[in-house]
C-alpha positions in Angstrom: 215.1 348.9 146.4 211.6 351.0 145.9 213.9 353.7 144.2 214.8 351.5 141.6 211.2 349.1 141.1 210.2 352.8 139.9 212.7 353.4 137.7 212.2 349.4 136.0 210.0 349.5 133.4 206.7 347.8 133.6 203.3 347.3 132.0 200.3 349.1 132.8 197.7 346.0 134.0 194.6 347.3 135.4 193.0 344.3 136.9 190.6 346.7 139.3 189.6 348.3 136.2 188.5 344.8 134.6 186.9 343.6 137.8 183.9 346.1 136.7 183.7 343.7 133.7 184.5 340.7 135.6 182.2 340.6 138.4 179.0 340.9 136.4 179.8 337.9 134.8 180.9 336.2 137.7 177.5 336.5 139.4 175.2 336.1 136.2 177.1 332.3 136.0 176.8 331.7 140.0 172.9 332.4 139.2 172.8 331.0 135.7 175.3 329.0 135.2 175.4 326.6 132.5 173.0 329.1 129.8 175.1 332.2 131.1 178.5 330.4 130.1 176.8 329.3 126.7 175.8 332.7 126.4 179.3 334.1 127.1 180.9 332.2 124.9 178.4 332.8 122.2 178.8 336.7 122.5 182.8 336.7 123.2 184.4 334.0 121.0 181.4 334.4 118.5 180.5 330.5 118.7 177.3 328.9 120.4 178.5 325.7 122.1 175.4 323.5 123.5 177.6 320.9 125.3 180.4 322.2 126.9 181.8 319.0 127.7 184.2 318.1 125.4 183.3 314.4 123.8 185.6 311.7 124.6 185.5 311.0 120.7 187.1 314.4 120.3 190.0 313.9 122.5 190.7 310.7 120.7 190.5 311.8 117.2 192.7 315.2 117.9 195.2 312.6 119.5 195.0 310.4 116.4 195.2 313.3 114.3 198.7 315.2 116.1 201.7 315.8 113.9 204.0 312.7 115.0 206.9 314.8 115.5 204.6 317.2 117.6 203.5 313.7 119.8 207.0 313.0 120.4 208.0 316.8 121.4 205.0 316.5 124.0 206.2 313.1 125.3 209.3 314.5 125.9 208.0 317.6 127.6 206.0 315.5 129.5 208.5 313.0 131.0 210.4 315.9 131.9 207.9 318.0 134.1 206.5 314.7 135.6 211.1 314.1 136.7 211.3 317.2 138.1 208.0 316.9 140.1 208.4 313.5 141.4 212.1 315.2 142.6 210.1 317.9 144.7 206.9 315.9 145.7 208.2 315.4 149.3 207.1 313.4 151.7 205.2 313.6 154.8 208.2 314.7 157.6 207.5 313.5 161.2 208.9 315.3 164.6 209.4 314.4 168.0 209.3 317.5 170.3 209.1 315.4 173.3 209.0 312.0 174.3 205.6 310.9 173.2 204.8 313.9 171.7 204.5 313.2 167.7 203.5 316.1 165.5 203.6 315.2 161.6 203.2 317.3 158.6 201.2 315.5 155.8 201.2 316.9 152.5 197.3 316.3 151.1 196.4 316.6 147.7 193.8 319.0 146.8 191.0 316.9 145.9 189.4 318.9 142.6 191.3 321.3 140.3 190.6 323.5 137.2 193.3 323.9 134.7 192.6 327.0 132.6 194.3 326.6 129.6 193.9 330.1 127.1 193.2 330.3 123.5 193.7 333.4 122.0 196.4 334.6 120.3 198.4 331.3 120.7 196.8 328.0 121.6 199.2 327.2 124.6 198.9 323.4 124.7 202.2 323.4 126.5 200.3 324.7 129.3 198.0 321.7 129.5 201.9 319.8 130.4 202.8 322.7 133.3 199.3 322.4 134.8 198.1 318.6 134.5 201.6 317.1 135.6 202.5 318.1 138.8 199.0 317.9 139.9 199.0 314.6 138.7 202.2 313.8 140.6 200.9 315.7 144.1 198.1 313.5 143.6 194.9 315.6 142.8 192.1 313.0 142.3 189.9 315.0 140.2 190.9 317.2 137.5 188.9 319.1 134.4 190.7 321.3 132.0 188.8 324.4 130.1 190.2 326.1 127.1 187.8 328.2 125.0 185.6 326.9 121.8 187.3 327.9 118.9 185.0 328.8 116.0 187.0 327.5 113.1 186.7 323.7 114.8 183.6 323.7 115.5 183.7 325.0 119.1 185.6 323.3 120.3 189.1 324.0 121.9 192.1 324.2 119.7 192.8 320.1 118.7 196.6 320.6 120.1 195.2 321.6 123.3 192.6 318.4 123.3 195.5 316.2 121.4 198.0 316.8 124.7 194.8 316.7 127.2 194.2 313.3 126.1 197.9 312.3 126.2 197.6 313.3 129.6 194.4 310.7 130.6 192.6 313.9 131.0 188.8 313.2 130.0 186.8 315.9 131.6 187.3 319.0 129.4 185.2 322.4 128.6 184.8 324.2 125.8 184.8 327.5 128.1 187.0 330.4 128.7 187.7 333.8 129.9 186.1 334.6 132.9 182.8 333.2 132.5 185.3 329.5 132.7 186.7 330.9 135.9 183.2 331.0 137.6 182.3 328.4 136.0 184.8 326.3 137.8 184.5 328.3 140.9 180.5 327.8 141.5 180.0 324.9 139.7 176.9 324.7 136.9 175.0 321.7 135.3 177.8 318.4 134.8 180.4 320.4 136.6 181.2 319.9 140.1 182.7 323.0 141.7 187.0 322.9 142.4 188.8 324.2 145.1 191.5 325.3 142.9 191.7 327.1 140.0 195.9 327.6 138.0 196.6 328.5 134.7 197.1 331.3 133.0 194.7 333.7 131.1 194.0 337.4 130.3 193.1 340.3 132.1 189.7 339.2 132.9 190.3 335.8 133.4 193.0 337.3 136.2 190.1 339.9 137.1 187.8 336.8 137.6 190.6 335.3 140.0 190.8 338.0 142.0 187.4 338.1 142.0 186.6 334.8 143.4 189.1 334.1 145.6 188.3 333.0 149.0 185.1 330.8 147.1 188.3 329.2 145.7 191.7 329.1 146.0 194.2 330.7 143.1 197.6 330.1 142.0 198.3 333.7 141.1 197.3 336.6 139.1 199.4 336.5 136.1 200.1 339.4 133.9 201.4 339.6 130.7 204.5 337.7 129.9 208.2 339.5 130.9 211.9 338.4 130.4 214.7 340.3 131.8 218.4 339.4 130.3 221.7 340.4 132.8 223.9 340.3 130.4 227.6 341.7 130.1 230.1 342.0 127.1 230.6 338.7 127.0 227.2 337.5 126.1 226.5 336.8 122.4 223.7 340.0 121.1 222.4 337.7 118.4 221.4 335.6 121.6 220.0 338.2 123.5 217.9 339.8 120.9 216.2 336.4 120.1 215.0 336.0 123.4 214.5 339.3 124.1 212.1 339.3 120.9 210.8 335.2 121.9 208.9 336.8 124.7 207.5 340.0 122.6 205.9 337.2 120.3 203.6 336.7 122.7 201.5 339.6 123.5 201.8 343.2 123.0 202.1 344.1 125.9 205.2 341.6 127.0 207.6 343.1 128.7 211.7 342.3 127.2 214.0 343.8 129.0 217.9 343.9 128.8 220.0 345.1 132.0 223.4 345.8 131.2 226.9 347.5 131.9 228.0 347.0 128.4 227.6 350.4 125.7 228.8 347.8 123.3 226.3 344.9 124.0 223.6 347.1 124.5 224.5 348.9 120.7 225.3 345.7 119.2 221.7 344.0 120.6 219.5 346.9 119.1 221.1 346.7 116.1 220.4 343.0 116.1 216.8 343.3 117.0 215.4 345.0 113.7 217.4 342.4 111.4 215.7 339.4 113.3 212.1 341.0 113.9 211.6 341.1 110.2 211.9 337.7 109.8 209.4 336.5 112.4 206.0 336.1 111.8 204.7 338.2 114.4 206.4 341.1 113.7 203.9 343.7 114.6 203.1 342.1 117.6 206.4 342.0 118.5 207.7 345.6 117.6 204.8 347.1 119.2 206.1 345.2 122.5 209.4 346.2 122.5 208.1 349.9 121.8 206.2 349.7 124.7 206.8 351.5 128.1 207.5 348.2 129.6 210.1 347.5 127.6 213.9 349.1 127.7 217.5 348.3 127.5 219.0 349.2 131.3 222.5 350.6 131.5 224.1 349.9 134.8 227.4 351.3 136.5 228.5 347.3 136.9 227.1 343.8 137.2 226.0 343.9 141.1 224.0 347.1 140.1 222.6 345.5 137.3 222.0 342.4 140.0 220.1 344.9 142.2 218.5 346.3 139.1 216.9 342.8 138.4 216.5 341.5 142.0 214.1 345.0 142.3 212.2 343.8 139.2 211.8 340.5 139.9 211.3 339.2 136.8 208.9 336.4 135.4 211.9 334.9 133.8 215.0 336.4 134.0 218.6 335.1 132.2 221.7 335.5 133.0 224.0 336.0 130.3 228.1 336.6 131.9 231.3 335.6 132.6 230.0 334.6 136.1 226.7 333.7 135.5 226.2 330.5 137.5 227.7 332.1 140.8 225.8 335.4 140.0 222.5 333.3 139.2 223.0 332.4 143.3 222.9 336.5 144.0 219.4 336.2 142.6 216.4 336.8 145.4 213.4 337.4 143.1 212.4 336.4 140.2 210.0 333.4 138.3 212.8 331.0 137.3 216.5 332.3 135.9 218.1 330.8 133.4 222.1 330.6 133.5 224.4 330.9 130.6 223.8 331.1 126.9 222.3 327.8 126.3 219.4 328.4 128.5 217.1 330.6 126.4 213.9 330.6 128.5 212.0 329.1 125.4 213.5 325.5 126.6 212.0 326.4 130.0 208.8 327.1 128.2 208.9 323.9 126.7 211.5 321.0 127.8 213.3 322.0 130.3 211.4 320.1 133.0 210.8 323.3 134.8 207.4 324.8 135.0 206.7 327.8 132.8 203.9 329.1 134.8 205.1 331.5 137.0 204.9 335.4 138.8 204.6 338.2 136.8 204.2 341.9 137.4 207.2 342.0 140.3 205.0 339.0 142.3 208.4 337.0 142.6 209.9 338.9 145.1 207.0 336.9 147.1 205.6 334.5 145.0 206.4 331.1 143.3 205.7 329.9 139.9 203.3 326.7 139.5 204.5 323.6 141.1 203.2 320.3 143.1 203.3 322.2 145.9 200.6 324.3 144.2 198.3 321.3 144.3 199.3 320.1 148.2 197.9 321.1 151.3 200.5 320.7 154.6 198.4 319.5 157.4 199.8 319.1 160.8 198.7 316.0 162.8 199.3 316.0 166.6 199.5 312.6 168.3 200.6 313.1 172.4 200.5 311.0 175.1 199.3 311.7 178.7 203.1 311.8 180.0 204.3 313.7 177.2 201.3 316.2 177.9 201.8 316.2 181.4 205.1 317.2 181.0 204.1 320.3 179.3 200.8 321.1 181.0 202.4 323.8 183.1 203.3 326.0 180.0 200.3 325.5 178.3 198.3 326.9 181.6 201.0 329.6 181.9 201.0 330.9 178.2 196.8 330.5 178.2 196.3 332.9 181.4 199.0 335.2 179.6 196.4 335.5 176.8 193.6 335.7 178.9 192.0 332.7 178.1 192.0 330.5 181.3 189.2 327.7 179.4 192.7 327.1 177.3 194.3 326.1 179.9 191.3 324.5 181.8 191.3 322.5 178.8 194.5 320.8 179.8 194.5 320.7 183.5 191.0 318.8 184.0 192.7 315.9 182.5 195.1 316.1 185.7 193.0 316.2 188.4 194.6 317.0 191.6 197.9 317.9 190.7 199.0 321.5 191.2 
């Protein structure tokens, strides 16, 4: 398994390296706060934005103001995620070790979130749906979104990302980003309470920030740039497999698109697809200079269950499956983000509608990692609830196991509540 994650390709992403940018700013908005963010703002999305918060008049107008067909796309979107969640909320689960011995496992909401939503080369107002829903669904009473001020609107975010924010009932929103947002969130400044968690996606120094503060709050992960890695044999179609391969290179320069195959003939017939369909896309330097890249390759294999182990190594962000077997090979899969099965599930309708959550592990964190969920926003807390017999009936072990340790007062604890018995 190492042999081959150093074989896979993969992009260089130096977050120690941004950490020396990073952690300046971190500290200048823990003593600062509020001015440093303005100032942050001011110097790296070249806008001044007195009030952060976002006016409620905003978010109404931008929703006002939304395409109609957009609207319905989001609704749709929306219901979706919010199925799927409500399906893995859970509930709390009670056991019964002993007679009158309770122990249940309550699943608690985290009580205040920030959703980081970026702003760059895309406004991702899809990732507004993948963080605000299932922590709406697990319960989080306290939520504030922050995408960055946008010059050509006035500084504020991009209206999509406001328009779908409002859709959501969210009302507390900043125009703040990169990792002067993260801190922000993380320390709290002037009409900003502090969170306990901070999800969504960002760039380098927004992950750089992450790293940086967490333990002052918790993170959902450190996400690189975007990957998709395509299993695919002779039987998949390469008009399919180059769109998605090139779906993922629109997004960054350094995405990752990566096809893993035993096929000569697919793999000659895909790269002679990919030139003919990159000319026609509108971010075709972008996306030739990402599947140029180092971190992007077409993988000959000896057979699919190499190809399996080739992928299962590189645990992809989101990784399709394109054969004959795909559905039984799909249950082969240990590590990766999400997988998509079959032809018809290009991960563009997991970015969008699937109902699954397109925030997920990057950079070869899903062999031990999970993309965003409710579970994200849910704390399991065990709650013990004994009675003296059922105590009693144990109080032996408890004394045994506590001298085994060294730790008599453990077991002291126990036995002065049966005085006299041996």
């Amino acid at each position: 398994m190492v042999e081959l994650q150093a074989l896979v390709p993969r992009a260089v992403f130096d977050v120690e390296k941004a950490l020396d940018v990073a952690r300046p700013i971190c500290l200048d908005v823990r003593h600062r706060g509020l001015e440093a963010i303005r100032e942050y703002g001011e110097k790296f999305d070249q806008v001044r934005v007195d009030d952060l918060r976002v006016p409620a008049e905003a978010l109404k107008t931008a929703l006002e103001e939304l395409d109609p067909e957009v609207r319905s796309a989001f609704e749709e979107s929306i219901r979706r995620v919010r199925e799927v969640s409500e399906d893995e909320r859970g509930a709390d689960v009670v056991s019964e070790p002993a007679k009158g011995g309770r122990v249940t496992q309550r699943l608690v909401p985290v009580q205040r979130v920030g959703l980081y939503v970026p702003g760059g080369r895309a406004p991702l107002a899809s990732s507004v749906v993948m963080n605000v829903v299932p922590a709406q669904v697990a319960g989080v009473p306290s939520l504030a979104v922050a995408s960055p001020p946008q010059k050509e609107f006035g500084g504020l975010p991009h209206p999509t990302v406001l328009a779908v924010c409002a859709l959501l009932g969210i009302d507390e929103v900043y125009a703040m980003g990169g990792a002067q947002a993260i801190a922000g969130f993380a320390y709290g400044f002037e009409g900003c309470k502090k969170v306990n968690l901070i999800t969504g996606p960002g760039n380098i120094y927004v992950v750089a920030a992450k790293r940086f503060l967490l333990g002052e709050v918790g993170i959902d992960s450190e996400a690189g740039p975007t990957e998709i890695a395509v299993l695919a044999d002779d039987t998949a179609d390469p008009a399919h497999v180059a769109a998605d391969l090139i779906s993922q290179a629109e997004h960054d320069p350094m995405a990752a698109s990566v096809l893993v195959t035993p096929s000569e003939t697919l793999a000659a017939a895909v790269e002679a697809e990919l030139p003919q369909q990159v000319v026609k896309t509108k971010h075709q330097d972008r996306v030739k200079e990402a599947l140029a890249g180092q971190q992007s390759a077409v993988v000959l294999v000896d057979d699919l269950e190499q190809g399996t182990a080739v992928v299962n190594a590189y645990a992809a962000e989101h990784l399709e499956i394109q054969t004959a077997d795909a559905e039984e090979r799909a249950g082969l899969i240990t590590n990766a983000g999400a997988i998509f099965i079959g032809g018809w599930s290009p991960v563009s309708l997991g970015d969008y509608c699937a109902g699954s959550n397109h925030v997920l592990p990057t950079a070869g964190c899903a062999c031990h990692s999970s993309g965003l969920s409710v579970r994200s926003f849910l704390k399991a807390v065990h709650v013990v609830n004994y009675s003296r017999e059922a105590l009693q009936e144990v109080a032996g072990h408890v004394v045994a196991l506590a001298h085994a340790e060294d730790l008599p007062a453990h077991g002291a604890a126990v036995s002065v509540r049966f005085p006299g018995a041996s």
